[in-house]
N, C-alpha and C positions, 0 to 999 in steps of 0.2 A: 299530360303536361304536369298536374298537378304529383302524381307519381315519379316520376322525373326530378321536379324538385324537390320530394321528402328523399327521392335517396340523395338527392347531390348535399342537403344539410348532413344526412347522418354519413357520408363519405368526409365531408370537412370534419364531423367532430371525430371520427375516429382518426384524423389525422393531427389535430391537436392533442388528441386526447396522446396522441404515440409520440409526438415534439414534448409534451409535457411530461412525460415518465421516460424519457431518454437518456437525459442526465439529472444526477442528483447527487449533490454535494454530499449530503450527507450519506448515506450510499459508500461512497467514494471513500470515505474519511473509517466508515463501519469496515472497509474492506482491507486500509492500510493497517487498522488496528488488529483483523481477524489476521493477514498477511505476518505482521509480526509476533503476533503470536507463537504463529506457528514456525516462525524462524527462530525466535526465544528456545520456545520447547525442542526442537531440533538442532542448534547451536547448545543447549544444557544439558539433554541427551547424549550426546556426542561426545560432551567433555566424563560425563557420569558414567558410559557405559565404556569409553574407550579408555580412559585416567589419566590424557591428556590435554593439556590446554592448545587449543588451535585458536587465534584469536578473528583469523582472516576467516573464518565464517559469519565474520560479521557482515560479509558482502552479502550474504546468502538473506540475510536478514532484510538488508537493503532490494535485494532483485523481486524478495516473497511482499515484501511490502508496497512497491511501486507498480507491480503485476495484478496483484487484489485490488489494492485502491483505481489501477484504471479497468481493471475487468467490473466490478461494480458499478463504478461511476459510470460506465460502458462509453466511454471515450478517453480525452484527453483534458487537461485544462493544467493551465501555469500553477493558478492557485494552490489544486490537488495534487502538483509536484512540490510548491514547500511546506504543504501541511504533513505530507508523506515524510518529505526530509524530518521533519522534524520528529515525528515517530519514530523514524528507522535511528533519529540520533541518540534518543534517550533511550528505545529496543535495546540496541547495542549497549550503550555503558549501562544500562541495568545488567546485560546480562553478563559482561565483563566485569563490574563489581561484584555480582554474587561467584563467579569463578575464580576472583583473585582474594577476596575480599578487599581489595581497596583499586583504584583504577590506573594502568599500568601506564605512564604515558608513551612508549616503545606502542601501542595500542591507537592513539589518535590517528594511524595510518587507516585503518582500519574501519574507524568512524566516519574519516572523510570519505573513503571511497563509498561505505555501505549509505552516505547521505546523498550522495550526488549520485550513485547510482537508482537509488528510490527517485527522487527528483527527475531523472534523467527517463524513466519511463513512466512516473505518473504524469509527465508535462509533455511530451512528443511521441 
């Protein structure tokens, strides 16, 4: 009996212990940043090795950033979809100001899609 209930405590903590490291905001927010990152450098890449402006890889920015921040987070949340937006929004016009030097607005197509699409998979 008494064996019985030391494992059924250490089966509950290992199940807290697995609810409490499941999600994690900050996690989540590490992932939209490393996500654009690597959309940054792949969107500036692109314009530097090919010597042309493509501006709709802004989306790509948008899809790397909402994919990291919910694979991190290892779920979902409303929150982690507009803190992503907002990543994926300054991502993008950073990386459209350093390619135009100043910011195109024929270009806010671009931003809105790469924000709602970040949004649109860190939140659902």
């Amino acid at each position: 009996m008494v064996a019985y209930k030391l494992l059924m405590v250490r089966d509950m903590n290992n199940i807290e212990n697995a609810s409490a490291d499941r999600f994690s905001l900050g996690r989540g927010i590490l992932g939209a940043l490393l996500g654009a990152g690597l959309g940054v450098g792949a969107m500036f890449g692109f314009y530097t090795l090919a010597g042309f402006r493509f501006p709709l890889l802004g989306v790509g920015i948008g899809i790397l950033t909402g994919y990291f921040a919910k694979l991190l987070f290892k779920g979902t949340d409303t929150t982690l979809g507009w803190i992503s937006g907002g990543v994926a929004l300054v991502a993008v016009v950073a990386t459209l100001f350093l390619m135009y030097g100043s910011f195109p607005l024929l270009s806010i197509i671009s931003v809105v899609v790469s924000v709602s699409v970040a949004y649109r998979i860190a939140s659902s």
